[in-house]
Each structure stands twice: as structure tokens, then as C-alpha cells.
ZALUMNU-385953 format. One record per residue: residue in three letters; chain; x, y, z negated of N, C-alpha, C in turn. Coordinates in pm, 1 decimal, decimal comma, m for minus. Atoms other than C-alpha are relative to their C-alpha. Layout:
<atoms>
+------+-------+----------+----------+----------+----------+----------+----------+----------+----------+----------+
: resn : chain :      n_x :      n_y :      n_z :     ca_x :     ca_y :     ca_z :      c_x :      c_y :      c_z :
+------+-------+----------+----------+----------+----------+----------+----------+----------+----------+----------+
:  ALA :     A :        X :        Y :        Z :        X :        Y :        Z :        X :        Y :        Z :
...
+------+-------+----------+----------+----------+----------+----------+----------+----------+----------+----------+
</atoms>
This chain:
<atoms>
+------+-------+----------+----------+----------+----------+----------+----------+----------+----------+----------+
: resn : chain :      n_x :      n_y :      n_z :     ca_x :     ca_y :     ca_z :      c_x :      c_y :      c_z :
+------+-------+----------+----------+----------+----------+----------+----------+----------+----------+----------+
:  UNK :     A :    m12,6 :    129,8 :    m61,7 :    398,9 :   2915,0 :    369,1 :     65,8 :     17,9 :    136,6 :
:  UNK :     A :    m65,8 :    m36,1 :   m163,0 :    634,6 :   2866,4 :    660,6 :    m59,5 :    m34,7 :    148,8 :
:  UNK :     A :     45,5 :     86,2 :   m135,9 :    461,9 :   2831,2 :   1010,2 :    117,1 :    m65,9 :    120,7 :
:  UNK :     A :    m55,0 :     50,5 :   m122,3 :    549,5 :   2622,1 :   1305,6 :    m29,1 :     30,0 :     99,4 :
:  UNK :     A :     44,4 :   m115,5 :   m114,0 :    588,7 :   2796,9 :   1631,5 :   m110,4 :   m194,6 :     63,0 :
:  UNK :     A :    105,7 :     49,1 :    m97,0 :    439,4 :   2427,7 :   1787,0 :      7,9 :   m159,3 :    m73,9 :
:  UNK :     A :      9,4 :    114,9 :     86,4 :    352,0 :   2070,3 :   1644,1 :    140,5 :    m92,3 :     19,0 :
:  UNK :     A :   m134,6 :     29,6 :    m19,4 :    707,8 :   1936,8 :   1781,3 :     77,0 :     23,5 :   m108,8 :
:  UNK :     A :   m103,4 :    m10,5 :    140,7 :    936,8 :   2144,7 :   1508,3 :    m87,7 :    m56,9 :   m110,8 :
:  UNK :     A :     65,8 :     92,4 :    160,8 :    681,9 :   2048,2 :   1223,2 :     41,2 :   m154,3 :     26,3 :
:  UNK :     A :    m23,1 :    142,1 :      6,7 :    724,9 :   1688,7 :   1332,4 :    158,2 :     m5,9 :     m8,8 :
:  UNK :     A :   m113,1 :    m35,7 :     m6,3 :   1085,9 :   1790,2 :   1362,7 :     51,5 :    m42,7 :   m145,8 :
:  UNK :     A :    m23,9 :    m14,4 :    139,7 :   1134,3 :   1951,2 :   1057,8 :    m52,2 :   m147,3 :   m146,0 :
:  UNK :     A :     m3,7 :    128,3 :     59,7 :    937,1 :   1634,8 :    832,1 :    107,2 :   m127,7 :      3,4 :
:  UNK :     A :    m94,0 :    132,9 :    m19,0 :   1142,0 :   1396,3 :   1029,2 :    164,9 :    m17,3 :    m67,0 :
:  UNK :     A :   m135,8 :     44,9 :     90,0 :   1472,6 :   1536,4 :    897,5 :     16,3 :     16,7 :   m155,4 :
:  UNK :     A :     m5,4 :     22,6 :    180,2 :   1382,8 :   1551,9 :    541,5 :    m87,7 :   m151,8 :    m34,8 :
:  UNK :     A :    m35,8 :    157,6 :    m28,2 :   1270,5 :   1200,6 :    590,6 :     94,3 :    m51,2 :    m42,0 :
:  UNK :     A :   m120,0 :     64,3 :     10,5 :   1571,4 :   1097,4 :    683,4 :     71,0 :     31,4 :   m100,1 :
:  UNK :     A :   m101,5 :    m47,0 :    145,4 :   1786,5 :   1263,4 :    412,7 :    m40,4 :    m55,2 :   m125,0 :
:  UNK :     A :     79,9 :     65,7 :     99,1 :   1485,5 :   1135,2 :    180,4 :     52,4 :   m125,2 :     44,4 :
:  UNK :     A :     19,0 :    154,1 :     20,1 :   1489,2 :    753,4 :    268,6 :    152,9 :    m18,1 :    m21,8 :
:  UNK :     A :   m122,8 :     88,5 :     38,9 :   1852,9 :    716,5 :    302,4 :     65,2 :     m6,1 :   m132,9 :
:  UNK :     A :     m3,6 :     41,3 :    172,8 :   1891,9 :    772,6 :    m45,2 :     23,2 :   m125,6 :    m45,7 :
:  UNK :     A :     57,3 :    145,5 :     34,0 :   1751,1 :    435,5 :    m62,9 :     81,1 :   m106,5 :     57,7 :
:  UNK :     A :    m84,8 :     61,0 :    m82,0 :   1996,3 :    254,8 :    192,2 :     69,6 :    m63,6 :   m128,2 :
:  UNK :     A :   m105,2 :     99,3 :     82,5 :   2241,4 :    100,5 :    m68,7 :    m39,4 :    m25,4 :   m150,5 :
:  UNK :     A :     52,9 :     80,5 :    120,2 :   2032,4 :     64,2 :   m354,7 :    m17,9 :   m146,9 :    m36,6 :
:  UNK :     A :     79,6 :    183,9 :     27,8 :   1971,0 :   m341,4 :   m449,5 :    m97,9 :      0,9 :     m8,5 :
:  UNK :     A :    173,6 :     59,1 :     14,5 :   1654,0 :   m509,6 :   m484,3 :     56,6 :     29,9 :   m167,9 :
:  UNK :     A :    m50,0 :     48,2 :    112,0 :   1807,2 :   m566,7 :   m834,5 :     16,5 :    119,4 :   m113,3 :
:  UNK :     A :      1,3 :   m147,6 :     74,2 :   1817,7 :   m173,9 :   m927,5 :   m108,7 :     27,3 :     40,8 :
:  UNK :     A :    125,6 :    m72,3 :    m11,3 :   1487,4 :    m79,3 :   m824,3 :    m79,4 :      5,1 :    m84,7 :
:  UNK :     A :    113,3 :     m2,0 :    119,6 :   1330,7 :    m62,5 :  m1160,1 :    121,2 :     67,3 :    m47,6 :
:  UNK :     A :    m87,3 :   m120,0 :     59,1 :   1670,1 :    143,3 :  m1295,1 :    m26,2 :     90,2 :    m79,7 :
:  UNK :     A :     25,3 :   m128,3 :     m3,5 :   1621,9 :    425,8 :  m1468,8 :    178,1 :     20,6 :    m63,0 :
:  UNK :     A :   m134,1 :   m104,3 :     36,2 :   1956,9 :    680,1 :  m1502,8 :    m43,0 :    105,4 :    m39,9 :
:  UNK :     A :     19,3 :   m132,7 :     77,0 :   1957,8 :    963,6 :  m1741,1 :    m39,2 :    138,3 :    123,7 :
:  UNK :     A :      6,0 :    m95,7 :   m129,9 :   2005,7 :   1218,5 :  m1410,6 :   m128,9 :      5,0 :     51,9 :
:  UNK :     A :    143,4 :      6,8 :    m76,6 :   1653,4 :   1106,2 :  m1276,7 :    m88,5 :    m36,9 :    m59,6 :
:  UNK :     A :     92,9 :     16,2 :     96,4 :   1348,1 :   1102,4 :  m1423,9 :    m79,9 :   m102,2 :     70,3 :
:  UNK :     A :     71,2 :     57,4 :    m74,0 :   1205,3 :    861,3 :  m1179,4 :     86,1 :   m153,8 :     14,0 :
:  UNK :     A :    m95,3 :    129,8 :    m19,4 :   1329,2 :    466,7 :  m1127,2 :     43,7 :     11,7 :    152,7 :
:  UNK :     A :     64,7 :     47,2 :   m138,4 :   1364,8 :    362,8 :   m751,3 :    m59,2 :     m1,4 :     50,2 :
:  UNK :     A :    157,2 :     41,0 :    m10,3 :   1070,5 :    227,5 :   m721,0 :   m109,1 :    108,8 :    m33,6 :
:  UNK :     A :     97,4 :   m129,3 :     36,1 :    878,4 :    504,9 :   m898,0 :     47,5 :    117,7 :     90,9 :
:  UNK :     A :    m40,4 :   m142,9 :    m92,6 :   1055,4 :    771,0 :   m673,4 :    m82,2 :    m26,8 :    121,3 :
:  UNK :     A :     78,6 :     35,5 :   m165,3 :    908,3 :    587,7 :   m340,4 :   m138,8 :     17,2 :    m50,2 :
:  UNK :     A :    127,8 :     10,8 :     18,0 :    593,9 :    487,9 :   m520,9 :    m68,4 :    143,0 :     12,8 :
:  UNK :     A :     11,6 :   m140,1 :     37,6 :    551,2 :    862,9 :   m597,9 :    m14,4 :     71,6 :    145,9 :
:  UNK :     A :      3,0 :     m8,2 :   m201,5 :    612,1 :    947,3 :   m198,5 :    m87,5 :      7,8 :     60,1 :
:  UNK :     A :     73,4 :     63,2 :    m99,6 :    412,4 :    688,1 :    m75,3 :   m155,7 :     30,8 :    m61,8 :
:  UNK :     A :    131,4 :    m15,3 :     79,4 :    102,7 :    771,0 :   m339,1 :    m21,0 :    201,2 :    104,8 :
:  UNK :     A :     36,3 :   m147,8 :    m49,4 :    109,3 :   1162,7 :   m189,4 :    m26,0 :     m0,9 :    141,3 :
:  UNK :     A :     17,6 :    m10,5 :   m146,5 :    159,1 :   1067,7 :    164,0 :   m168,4 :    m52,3 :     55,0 :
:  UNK :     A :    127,0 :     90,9 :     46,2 :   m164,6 :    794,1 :    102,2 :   m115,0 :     61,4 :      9,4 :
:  UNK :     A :     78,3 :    m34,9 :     52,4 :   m366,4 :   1056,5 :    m12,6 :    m18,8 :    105,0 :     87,5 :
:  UNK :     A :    m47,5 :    m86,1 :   m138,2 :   m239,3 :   1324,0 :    278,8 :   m137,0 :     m6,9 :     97,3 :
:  UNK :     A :     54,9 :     39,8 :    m72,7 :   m380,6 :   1093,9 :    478,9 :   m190,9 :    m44,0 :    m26,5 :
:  UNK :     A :    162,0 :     67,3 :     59,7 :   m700,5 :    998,4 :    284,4 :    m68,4 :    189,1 :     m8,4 :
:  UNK :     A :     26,4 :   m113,2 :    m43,4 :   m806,1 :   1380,8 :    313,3 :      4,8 :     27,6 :    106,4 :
:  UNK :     A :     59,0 :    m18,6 :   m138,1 :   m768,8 :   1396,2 :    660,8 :    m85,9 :    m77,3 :     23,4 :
:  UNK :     A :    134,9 :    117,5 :    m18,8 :   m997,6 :   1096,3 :    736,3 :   m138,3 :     68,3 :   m104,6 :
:  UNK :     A :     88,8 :    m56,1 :    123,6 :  m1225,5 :   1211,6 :    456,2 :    m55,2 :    114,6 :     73,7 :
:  UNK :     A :     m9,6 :   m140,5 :    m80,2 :  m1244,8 :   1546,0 :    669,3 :    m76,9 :    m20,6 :    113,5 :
:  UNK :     A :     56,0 :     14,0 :   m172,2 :  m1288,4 :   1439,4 :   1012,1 :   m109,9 :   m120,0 :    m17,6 :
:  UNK :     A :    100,0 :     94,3 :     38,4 :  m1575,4 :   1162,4 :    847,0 :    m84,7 :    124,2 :    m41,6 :
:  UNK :     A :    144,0 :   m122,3 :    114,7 :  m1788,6 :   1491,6 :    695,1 :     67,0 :    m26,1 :   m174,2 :
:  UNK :     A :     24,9 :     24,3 :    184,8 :  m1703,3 :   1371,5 :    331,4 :     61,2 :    144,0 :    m65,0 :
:  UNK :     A :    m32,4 :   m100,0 :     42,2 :  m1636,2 :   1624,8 :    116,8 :    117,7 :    m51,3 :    m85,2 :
:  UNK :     A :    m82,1 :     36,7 :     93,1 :  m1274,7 :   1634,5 :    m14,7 :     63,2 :     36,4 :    m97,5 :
:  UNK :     A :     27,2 :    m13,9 :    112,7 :  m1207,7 :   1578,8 :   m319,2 :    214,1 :      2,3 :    m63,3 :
:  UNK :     A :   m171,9 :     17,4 :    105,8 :   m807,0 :   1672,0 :   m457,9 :     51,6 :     45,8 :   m126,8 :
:  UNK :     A :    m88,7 :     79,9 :    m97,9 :   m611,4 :   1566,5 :   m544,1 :    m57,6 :   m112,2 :     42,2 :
:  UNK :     A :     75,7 :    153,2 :     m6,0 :   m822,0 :   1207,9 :   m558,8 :   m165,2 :     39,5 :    m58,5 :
:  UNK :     A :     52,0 :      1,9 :     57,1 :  m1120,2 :   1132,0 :   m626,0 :    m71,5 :    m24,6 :   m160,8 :
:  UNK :     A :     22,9 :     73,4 :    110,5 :  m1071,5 :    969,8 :   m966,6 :    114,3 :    112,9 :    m77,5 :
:  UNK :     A :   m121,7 :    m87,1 :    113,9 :   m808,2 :   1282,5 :  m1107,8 :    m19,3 :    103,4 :     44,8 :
:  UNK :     A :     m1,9 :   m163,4 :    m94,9 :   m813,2 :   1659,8 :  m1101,0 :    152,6 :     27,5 :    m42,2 :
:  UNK :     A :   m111,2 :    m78,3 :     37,6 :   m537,2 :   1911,9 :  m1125,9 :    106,2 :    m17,7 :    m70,7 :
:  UNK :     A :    m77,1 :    m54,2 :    131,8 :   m479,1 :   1930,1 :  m1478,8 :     27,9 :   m180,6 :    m29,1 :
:  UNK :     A :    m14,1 :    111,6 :     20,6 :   m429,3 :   1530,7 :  m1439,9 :     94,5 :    m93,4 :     74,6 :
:  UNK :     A :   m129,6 :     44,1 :    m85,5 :    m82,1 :   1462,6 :  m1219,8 :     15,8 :    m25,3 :   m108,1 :
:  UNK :     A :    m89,7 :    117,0 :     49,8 :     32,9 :   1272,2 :  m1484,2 :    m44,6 :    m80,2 :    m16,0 :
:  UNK :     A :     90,1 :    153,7 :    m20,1 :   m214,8 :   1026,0 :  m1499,0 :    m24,3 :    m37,8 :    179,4 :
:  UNK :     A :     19,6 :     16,4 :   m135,4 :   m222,3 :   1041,3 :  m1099,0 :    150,6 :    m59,4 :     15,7 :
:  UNK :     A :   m114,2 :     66,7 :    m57,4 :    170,4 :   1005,8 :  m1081,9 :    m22,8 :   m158,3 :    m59,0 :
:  UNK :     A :      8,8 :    163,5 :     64,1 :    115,0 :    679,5 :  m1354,1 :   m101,4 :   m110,2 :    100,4 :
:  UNK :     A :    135,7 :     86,6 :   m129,2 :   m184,6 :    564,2 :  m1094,9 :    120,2 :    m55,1 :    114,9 :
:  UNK :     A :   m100,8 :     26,0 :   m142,2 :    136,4 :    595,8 :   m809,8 :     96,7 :   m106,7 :    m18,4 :
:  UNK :     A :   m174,0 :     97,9 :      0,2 :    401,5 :    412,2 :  m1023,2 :   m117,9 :   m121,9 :    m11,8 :
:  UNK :     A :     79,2 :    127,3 :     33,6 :    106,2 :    126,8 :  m1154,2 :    m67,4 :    m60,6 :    145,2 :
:  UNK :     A :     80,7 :     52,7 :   m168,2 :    m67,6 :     76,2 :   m737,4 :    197,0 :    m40,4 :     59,9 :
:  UNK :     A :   m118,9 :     33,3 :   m195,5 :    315,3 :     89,1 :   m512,4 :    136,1 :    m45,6 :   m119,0 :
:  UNK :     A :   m141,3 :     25,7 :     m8,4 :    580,8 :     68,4 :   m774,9 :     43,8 :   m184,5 :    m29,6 :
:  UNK :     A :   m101,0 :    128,4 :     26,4 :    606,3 :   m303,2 :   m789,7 :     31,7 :    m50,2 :     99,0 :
:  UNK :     A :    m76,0 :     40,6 :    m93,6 :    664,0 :   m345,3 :   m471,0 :    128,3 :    m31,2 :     90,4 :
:  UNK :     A :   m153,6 :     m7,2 :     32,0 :   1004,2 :   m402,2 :   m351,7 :     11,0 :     94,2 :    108,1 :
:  UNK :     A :    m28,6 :    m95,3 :    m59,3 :   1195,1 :   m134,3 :   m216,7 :     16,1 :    m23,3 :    145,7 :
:  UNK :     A :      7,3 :    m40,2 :   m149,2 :   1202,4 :   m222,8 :    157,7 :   m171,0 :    m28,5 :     m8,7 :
:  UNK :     A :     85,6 :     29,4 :    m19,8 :    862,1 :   m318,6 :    123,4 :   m115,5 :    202,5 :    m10,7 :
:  UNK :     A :     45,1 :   m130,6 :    m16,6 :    767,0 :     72,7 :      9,5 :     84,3 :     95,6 :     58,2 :
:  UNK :     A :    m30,3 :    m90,7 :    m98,0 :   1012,8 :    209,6 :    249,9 :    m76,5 :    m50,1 :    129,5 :
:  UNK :     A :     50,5 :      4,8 :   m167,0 :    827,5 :     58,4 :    522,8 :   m157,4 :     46,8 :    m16,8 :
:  UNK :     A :    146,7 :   m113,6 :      2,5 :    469,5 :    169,0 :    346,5 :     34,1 :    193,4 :     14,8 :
:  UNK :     A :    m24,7 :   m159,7 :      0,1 :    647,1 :    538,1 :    358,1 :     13,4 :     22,8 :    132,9 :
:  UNK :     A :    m31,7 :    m19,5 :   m138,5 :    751,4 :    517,9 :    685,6 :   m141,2 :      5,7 :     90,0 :
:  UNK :     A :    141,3 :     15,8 :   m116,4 :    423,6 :    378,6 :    861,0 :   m109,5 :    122,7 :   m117,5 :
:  UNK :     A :     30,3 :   m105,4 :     37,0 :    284,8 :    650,8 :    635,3 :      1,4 :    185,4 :     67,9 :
:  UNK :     A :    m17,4 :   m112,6 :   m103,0 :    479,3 :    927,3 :    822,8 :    m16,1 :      6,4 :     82,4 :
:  UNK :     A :     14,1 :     42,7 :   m180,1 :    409,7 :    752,0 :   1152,8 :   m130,2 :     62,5 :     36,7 :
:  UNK :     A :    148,9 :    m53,1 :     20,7 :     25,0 :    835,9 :   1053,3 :     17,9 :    142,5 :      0,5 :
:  UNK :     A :      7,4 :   m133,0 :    m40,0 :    118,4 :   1185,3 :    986,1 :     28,6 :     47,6 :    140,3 :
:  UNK :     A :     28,7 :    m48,4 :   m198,3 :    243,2 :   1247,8 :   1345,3 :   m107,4 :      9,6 :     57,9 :
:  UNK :     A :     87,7 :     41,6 :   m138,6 :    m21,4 :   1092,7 :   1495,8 :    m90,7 :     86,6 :    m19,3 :
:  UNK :     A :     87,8 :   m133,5 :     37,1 :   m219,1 :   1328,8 :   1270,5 :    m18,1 :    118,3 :     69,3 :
:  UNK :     A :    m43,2 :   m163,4 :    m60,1 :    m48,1 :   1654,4 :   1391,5 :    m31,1 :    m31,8 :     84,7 :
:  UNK :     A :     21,5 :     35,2 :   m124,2 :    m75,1 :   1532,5 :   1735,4 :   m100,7 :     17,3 :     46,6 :
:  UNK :     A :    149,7 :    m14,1 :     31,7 :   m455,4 :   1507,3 :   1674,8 :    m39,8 :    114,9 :      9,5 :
:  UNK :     A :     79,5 :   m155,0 :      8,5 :   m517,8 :   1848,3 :   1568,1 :     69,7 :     81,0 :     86,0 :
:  UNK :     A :    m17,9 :   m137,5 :    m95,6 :   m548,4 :   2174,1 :   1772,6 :     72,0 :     96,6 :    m14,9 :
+------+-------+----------+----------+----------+----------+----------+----------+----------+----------+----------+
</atoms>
């Protein structure tokens, strides 16, 4: 696993695979976000949903953590051997939302991770 000499490049580093990630999304339509193309196994919508379900859960383990609870991953309701019923949980909860609507849950998603890193020691 690669370390970070200080919480700056990690926030760094996320931020520009971010960016390279969301803009993807920049010239898509509302009107293609349910798509699917042979090339991708994912629609639009299911690519963010998929994102925004890991980032969600990121975050629901830290809280979970710094509350005492004991955590439980990936979710509490799926183990391991059950990412494909967890990704179907990601596309059935975020993917009907419309695509600026789960680029801005991804975003204020990553905003949370900062504030995370920032947090810890």
C-alpha cells in the first residue's frame, strides 16, 4: 500500500483522480444516463451510483468507529462473498438519480473524506 509522506498529498493525490473521474461525466446528457455500451459494463448512472455507494460506506465506517460500534464490512446487510448483491444495492439506492444530482452526492462525499483525513492523527 502506498504511504503519504503528510495528509496534504493524500488529499492531493484523491483530488486528481477525482477530477479525471468526474469529468468523464461532463458531456454526458441527462438522456444517456441509463446507456449501456458494449465497452462498459456499467450505465452512467450505475458507474456514479457504484462511486457514491463505496464512498457512503467509507464514510459510514469511520463514524461507526469513532461512535465505538463495531464495524461491520463491507455493510452491515452483505459480506465479502456478496459485492454483487452490494453493487445491485448501489445501482437500486443512487442509480436513479440524475447524473448531476449523483455528481454532487460524490462530490459532497469527497468533501467528507477531507474533512475526515484532516480529523485523524
Amino acid at each position: 500500500m502506498r504511504v503519504y509522506e503528510n495528509k496534504e498529498n493524500l488529499k492531493t493525490e484523491i483530488n486528481k483522480a477525482f477530477v479525471k473521474y468526474i469529468s468523464e461525466f461532463d458531456n454526458i446528457p441527462e438522456t444517456l444516463k441509463d446507456k449501456r455500451v458494449d465497452e462498459v459494463d456499467r450505465t452512467p448512472a450505475e458507474n456514479l451510483a457504484y462511486q457514491v455507494g463505496w464512498t457512503t460506506l467509507l464514510l459510514k465506517w469511520e463514524e461507526d468507529e469513532r461512535k465505538g460500534f463495531q464495524v461491520k464490512t463491507p455493510s452491515d446487510k452483505f459480506k465479502w462473498n456478496q459485492l454483487g448483491e452490494l453493487y445491485q444495492w448501489f445501482t437500486d439506492t443512487y442509480a436513479h438519480l440524475s447524473l448531476q444530482e449523483l455528481k454532487a452526492k460524490l462530490n459532497e462525499n469527497i468533501n467528507k473524506i477531507y474533512t475526515m483525513i484532516d480529523s485523524l492523527s
